[in-house]
C-alpha positions in Angstrom: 47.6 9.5 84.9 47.7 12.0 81.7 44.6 12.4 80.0 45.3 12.8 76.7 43.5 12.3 73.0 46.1 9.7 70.9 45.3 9.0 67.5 45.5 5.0 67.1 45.6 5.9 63.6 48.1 8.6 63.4 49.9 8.0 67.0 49.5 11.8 67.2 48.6 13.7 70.2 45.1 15.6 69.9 44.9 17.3 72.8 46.2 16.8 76.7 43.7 17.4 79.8 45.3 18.6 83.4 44.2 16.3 86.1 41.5 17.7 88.3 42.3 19.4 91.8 41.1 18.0 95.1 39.2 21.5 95.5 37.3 20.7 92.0 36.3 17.1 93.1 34.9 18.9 96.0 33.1 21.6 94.8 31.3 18.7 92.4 30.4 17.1 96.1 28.9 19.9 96.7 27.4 20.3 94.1 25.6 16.8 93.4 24.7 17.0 97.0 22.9 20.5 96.6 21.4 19.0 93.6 19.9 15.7 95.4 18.1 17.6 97.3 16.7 19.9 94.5 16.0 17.0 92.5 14.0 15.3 96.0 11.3 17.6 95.1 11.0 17.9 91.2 8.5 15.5 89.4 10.0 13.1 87.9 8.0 13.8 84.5 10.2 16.8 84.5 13.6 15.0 84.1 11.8 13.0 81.4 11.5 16.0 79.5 14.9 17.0 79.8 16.5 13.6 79.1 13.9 14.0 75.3 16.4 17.1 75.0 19.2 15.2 75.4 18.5 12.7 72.6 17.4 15.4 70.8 21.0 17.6 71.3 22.9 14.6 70.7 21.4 13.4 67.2 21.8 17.2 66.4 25.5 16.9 67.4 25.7 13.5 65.8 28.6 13.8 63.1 30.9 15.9 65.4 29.8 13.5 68.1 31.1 10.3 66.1 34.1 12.1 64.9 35.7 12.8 68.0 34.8 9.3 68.9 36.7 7.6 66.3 40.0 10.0 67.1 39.9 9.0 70.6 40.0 5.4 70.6 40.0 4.1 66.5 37.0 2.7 66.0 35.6 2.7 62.8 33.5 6.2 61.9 30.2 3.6 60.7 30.4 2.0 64.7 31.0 5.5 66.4 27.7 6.7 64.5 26.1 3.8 65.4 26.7 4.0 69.2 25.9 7.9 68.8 22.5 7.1 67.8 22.6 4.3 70.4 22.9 6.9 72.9 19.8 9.0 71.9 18.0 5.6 71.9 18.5 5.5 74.7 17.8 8.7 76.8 14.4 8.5 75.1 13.3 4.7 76.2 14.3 6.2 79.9 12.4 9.3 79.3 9.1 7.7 78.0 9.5 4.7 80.8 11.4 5.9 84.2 7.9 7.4 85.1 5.8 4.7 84.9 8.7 2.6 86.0 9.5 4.9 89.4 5.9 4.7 90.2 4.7 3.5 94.2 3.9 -0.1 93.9 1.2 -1.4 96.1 1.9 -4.9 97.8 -0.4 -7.3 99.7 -0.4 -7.6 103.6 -2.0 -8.6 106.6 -1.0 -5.9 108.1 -3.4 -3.3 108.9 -4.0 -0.9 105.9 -2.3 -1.1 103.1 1.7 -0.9 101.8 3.9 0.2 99.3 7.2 -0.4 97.6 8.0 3.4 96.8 11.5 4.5 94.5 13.3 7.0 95.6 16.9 8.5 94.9 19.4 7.7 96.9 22.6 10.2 96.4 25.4 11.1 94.7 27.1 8.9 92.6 30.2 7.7 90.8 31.0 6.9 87.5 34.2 4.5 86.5 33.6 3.6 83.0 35.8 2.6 79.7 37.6 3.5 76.1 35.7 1.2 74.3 32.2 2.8 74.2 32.6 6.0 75.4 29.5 7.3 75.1 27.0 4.4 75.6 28.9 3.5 78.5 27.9 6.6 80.1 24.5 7.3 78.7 23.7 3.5 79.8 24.4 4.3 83.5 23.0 8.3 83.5 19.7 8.0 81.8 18.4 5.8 84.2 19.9 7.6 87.2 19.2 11.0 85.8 15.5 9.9 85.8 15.9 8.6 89.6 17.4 12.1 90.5 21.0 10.8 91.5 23.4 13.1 90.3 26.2 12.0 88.8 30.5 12.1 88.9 32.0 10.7 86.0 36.0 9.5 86.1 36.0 7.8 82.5 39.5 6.3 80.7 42.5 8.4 80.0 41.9 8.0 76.5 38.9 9.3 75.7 39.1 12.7 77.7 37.7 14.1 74.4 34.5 11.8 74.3 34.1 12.5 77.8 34.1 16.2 77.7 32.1 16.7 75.2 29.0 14.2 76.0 28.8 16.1 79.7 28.6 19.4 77.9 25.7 18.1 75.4 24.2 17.2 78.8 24.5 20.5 80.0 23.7 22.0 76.8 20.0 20.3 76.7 19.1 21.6 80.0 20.1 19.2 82.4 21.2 21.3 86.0 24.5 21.7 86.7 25.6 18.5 88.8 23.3 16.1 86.6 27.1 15.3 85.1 30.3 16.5 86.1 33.1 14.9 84.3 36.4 15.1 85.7 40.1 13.9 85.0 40.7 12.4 88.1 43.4 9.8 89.7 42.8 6.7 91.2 43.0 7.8 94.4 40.7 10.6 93.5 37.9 8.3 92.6 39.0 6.2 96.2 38.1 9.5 98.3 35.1 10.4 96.4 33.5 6.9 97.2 35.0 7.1 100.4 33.0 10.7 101.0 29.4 10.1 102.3 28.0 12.5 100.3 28.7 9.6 97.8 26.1 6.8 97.9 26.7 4.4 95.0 29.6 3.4 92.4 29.2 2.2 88.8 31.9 0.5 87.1 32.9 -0.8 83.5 36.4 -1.7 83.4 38.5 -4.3 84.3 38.5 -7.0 86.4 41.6 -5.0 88.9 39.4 -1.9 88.4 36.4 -3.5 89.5 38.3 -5.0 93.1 39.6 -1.7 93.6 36.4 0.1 93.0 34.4 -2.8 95.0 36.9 -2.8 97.8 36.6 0.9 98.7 32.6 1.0 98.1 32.4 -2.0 100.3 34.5 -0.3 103.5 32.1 2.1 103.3 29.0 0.6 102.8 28.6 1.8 99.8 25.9 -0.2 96.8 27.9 -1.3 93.7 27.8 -2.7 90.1 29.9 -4.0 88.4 30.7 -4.9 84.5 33.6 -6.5 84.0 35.7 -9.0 81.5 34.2 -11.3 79.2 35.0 -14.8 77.5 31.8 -15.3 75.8 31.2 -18.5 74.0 29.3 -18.4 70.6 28.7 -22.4 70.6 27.3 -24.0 66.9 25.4 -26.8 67.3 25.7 -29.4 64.3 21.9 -28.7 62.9 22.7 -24.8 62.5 22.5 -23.0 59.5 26.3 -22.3 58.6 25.1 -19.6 56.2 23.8 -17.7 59.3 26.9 -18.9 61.5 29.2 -17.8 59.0 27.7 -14.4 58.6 27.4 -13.4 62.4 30.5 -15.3 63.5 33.2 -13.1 62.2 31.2 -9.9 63.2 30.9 -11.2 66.4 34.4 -10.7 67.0 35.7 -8.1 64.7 33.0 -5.4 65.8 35.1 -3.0 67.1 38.3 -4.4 66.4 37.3 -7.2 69.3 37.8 -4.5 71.9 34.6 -5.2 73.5 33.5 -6.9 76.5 31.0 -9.2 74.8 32.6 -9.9 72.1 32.4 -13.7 71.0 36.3 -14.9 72.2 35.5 -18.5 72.7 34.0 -20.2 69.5 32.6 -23.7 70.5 32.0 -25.8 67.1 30.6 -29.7 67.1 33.2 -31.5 65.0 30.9 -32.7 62.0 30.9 -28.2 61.0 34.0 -27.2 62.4 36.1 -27.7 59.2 33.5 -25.7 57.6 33.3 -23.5 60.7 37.0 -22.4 60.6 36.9 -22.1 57.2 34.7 -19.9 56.7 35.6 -18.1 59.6 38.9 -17.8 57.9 37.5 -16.6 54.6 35.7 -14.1 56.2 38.4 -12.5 58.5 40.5 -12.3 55.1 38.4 -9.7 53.6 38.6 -7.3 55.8 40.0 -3.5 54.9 42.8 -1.7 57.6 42.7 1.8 57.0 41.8 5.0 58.4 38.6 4.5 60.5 37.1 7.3 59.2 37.5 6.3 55.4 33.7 4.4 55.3 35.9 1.9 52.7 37.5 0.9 56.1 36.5 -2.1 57.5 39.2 -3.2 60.6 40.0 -0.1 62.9 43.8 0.0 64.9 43.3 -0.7 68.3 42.8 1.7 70.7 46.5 2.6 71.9 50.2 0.8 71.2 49.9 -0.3 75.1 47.1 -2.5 73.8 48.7 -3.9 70.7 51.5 -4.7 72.4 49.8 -6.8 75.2 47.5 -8.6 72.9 51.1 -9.5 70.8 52.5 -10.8 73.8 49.5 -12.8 74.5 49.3 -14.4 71.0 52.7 -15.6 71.4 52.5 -17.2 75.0 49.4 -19.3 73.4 51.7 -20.1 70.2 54.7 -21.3 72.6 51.9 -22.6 74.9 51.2 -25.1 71.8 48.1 -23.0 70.1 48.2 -23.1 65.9 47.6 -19.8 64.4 45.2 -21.2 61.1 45.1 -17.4 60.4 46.3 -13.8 61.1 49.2 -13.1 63.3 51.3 -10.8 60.8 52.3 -7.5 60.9 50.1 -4.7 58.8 52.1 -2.4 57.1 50.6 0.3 58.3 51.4 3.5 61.1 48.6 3.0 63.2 48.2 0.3 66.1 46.5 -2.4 63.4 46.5 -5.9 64.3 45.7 -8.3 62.1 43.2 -10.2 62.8 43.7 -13.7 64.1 42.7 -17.6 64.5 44.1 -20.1 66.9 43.1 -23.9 67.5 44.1 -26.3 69.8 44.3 -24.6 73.2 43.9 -26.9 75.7 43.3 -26.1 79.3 47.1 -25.2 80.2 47.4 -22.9 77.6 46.9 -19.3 79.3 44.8 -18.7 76.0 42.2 -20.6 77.8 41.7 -18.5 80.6 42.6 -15.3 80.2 40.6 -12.6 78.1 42.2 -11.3 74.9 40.9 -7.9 73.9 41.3 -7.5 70.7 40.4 -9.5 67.0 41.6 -13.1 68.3 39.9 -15.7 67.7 40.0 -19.1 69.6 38.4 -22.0 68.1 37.4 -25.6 70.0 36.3 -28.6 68.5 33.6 -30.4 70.8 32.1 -33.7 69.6 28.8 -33.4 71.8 26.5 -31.3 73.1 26.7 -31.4 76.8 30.7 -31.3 76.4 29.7 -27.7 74.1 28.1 -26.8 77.5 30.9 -27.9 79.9 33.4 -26.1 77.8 31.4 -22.9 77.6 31.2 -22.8 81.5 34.5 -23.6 82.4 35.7 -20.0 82.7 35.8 -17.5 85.5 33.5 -15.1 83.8 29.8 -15.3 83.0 29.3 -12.0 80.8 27.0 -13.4 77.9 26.9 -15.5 74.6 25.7 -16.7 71.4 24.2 -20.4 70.7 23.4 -21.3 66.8 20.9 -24.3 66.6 18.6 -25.8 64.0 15.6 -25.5 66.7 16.1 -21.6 68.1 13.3 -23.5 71.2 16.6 -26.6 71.9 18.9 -23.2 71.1 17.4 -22.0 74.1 17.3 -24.8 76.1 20.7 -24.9 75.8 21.6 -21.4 76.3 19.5 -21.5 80.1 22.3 -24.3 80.9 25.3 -21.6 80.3 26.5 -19.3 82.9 26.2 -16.5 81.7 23.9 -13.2 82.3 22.7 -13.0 78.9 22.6 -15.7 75.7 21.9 -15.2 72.4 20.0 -17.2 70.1 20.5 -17.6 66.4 21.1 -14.1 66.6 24.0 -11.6 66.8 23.9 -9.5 70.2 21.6 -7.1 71.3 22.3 -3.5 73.3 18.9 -2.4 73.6 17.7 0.1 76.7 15.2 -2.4 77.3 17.3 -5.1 77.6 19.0 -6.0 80.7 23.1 -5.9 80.8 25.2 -7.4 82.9 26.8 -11.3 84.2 28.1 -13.0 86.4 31.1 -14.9 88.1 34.1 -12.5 87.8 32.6 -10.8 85.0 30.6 -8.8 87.8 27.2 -8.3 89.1 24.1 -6.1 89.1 22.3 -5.1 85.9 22.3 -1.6 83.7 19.7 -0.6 81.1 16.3 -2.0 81.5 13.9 -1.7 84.7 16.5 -3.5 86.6 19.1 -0.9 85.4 16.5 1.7 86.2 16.2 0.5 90.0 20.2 -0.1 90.5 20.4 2.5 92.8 17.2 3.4 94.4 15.9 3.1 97.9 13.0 0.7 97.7 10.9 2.2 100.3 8.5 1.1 102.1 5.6 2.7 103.3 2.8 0.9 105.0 -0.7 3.3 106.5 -3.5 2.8 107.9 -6.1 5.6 109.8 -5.6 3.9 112.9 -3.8 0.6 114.2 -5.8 -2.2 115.0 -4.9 -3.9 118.4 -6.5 -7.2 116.9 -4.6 -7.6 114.2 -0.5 -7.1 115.5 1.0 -9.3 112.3 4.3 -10.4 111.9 5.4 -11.6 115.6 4.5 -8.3 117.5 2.3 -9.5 119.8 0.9 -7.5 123.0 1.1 -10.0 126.0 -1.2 -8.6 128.1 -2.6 -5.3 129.1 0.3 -2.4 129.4 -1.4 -1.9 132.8 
C-alpha cells in the first residue's frame, strides 16, 4: 500500500510516505504501553488541560491545517476550514466535560456499604479511520480517549498521509506525551498484528463495510472491544405538509457537501407524490448551479472526488443502475475539466432489482423515490442493510419525530440539516456498524466500568445476592 499525497485536482503527486517497519510498530507498543501506565496515575484534569492546548494549536495552525486538507483528498478549502475548526470544537467540549464525565458514580445496593461504577482506562489502542474527514475522524475518536488515558495508534487512508502527519504532530506540539498519538503508514497486515498484540486493548474503525469485517474479525479472535462506523444509505424522507422552501434548500446540500463523499450523506431521497414533481425539480435546479473548480478557489462550489479510483467506480455504478432501468433526470456528463470532477447526478425509478437500491454510492448521486403514503415512506427508508442516520421534513417537526423513532437508524434529523456536534452521539446500526463516538457514550467507548463496592466490615446478616452461609463453618 503506497501512501502518497495525489492532487484530485491536479492528479499530481505531492509527496510519497515509506511504509512503517515492523520494528517502528513495535517500539510505538512500547511506547503506548509505557504511557498507560504513566497516564494510570495522572489526574485526569491534567489531560484536560493539554487537550485546551490542542484546540488552541490547531486554530493557530488553521489555514495551513485546511490547506493540506483540501490537497489530500479535494474537498472544497470553505469545508476543510470548517472541519478544522470542528476539530478544536471538539478537543475543548472533551476537555471541559471528560472530568466531570469520568467521575466514580455511586449506585444503590443492598449489599453491605456502599458501590460504585468507577472509569478507568483500559490500554492501548488502534485507530483505522478514512479520506473523507481526515481530521475530525481522528480528533472524534482521540479527544475522548486522550481524556480516558488510552493512548493511541493511528493507521489512517493512503491518501491523506499528509493530513495524518501533520495533525499527530500539532498533538505533539501542544504538549501531549509522546505515545498520546503515533501515526504510522502501516499495511493491513500491520494493523492485523497490532490488534492481535495484547498490549493492544481496543480498535476504532471508520471505513468500509470490508474494512470493518476485517478489523472486527481480528479484534474478536482476540477478545478484543470494537466500534465500528461504517457505510451509509440515509433516507432524507419529505412528507407532503413540509415546507419545500426548507426541503429545497437543505436537500441539495445534503448530498453535495463534500462532493457526496460522506457517510451520512442523504443517498436515498423519499418524496410523497403530491411534492415530488416539485421535489425533483427543484432538486434539479439546485444541483445545476453548482461551480467545478479548484477547491481552493472560494468561487468553487463542487470539489473532484477524492482519487480517479473513486470516479471511476461511482461511473461504473451509474451505468449498471442506467442499464438496470434507472432514468438519469440530471447529471451524468463529463466536466471538462483535469481533475477527478463528476457531475453531479439524479436518477428515478430504481426499483428493488436495480443494484442502485442497495448498494452505497459515494459520491454526488442522487436517487429519488416516489411514495404515495406515509407508512410506505417508512418501509422504504428501512428496507436497507444499513442504519447510519437520516433526515425527515414534516409540517409538525413533533409527527416529524414520530416518524423519525419508526426509522432504523442511529440518528434522525428533523426539519434540519445534520448535526456533528461533540455532544452529540455518532454512530448506527445494521451493517452500518455499532457503538457510538463523540458524546458521553463516545467518551465511555473504551473504559473499564469498574466496580467497586466497601464497607468497614461485612455483615454476616445481610449475604445479598444468593451467597448464603448454610450453617456454621464449624
Amino acid at each position: 500500500m503506497a501512501y502518497q499525497t495525489v492532487n484530485p485536482y491536479t492528479n499530481e503527486l505531492v509527496k510519497e510516505y515509506p511504509n512503517a517497519t515492523d520494528q517502528q510498530l513495535e517500539e510505538a507498543l512500547k511506547t503506548g504501553q509505557n504511557l498507560y501506565e504513566e497516564f494510570k496515575k495522572q489526574p485526569v484534569k491534567e489531560r484536560g488541560e493539554i487537550l485546551h492546548n490542542i484546540a488552541s494549536k490547531i486554530r493557530e495552525k488553521a489555514d495551513e491545517l485546511a490547506r493540506a486538507c483540501t490537497i489530500d483528498m479535494g474537498k472544497l478549502l470553505t469545508e476543510s476550514q470548517g472541519e478544522v475548526e470542528l476539530c478544536a470544537v471538539i478537543a475543548d467540549w472533551f476537555a471541559d466535560h471528560g472530568e466531570e464525565m469520568l467521575k466514580p458514580e455511586e449506585i444503590e445496593t443492598t449489599a453491605t456499604g456502599t458501590a460504585e461504577i468507577q472509569h478507568h482506562a483500559t490500554g492501548v489502542l488502534m485507530m483505522v479511520e478514512p479520506w473523507n474527514f481526515p481530521y475530525y475522524q481522528i480528533m472524534r475518536v482521540f479527544a475522548p480517549n486522550f481524556m480516558v488515558g488510552n493512548p493511541m495508534i493511528l493507521k489512517h487512508a493512503s491518501n491523506t498521509p499528509t493530513s495524518a502527519q501533520m495533525m499527530a504532530d500539532i498533538i505533539l506540539e501542544a504538549g501531549a506525551p509522546k505515545g498520546s498519538l503515533t501515526n504510522m503508514f502501516l499495511t493491513y497486515d500491520q494493523v492485523t498484528a497490532a490488534i492481535e498484540d495484547p498490549r493492544v486493548q481496543g480498535a476504532a474503525l471508520t471505513g468500509s463495510e470490508r474494512g470493518g469485517e476485517a478489523v472486527a474479525s481480528a479484534a474478536g479472535k482476540n477478545l478484543k472491544k470494537t466500534t465500528m462506523e461504517l457505510g451509509g444509505m440515509d433516507p432524507f424522507v419529505v412528507l407532503d405538509d413540509a415546507d419545500m422552501d426548507d426541503v429545497a434548500d437543505i436537500a441539495w446540500r445534503s448530498r453535495l457537501y463534500n462532493t457526496g463523499q460522506e457517510c451520512t450523506s442523504s443517498k436515498r431521497f423519499i418524496v410523497m407524490e403530491n411534492v415530488y414533481d416539485e421535489f425533483v425539480e427543484r432538486l434539479k435546479e439546485n444541483f445545476s448551479k453548482v461551480k467545478a473548480g479548484d477547491p481552493l478557489d472560494p468561487n468553487t462550489t463542487i470539489a473532484p472526488m477524492n482519487t480517479k479510483k473513486a470516479k471511476e467506480d461511482l461511473q461504473k455504478q451509474v451505468d449498471e443502475a442506467v442499464k438496470a432501468g434507472a432514468e438519469v433526470v440530471y447529471g451524468n456528463e463529463p466536466i471538462d475539466l483535469p481533475g477527478q470532477f463528476f457531475m453531479p447526478t439524479i436518477l428515478t425509478n430504481v426499483d428493488r432489482d436495480n443494484p442502485a437500491y442497495t448498494t452505497e454510492m459515494f459520491g454526488p448521486i442522487g436517487v429519488v423515490y416516489k411514495v404515495s403514503t406515509e407508512q410506505e415512506a417508512i418501509e422504504l427508508a428501512n428496507d436497507s442493510s444499513y442504519g447510519l442516520g437520516g433526515v425527515v421534513f414534516a409540517g409538525d417537526s413533533e409527527h416529524g419525530a414520530e416518524v423519525a423513532s419508526q426509522i432504523e437508524t442511529g440518528m434522525v434529523f428533523v426539519n434540519n440539516f445534520r448535526y456533528s456536534l461533540p455532544e452529540l452521539p455518532f454512530g448506527g446500526v445494521k451493517r452500518s456498524g455499532y457503538g457510538r463516538e463523540m458524546s458521553r457514550l463516545g467518551q465511555m467507548a473504551f473504559v473499564n466500568e469498574k466496580l467497586i463496592v466497601k464497607a468497614d466490615k461485612p455483615d454476616m446478616n445481610n449475604l445479598a445476592g444468593g451467597l448464603v452461609a448454610s450453617s456454621n463453618p464449624e
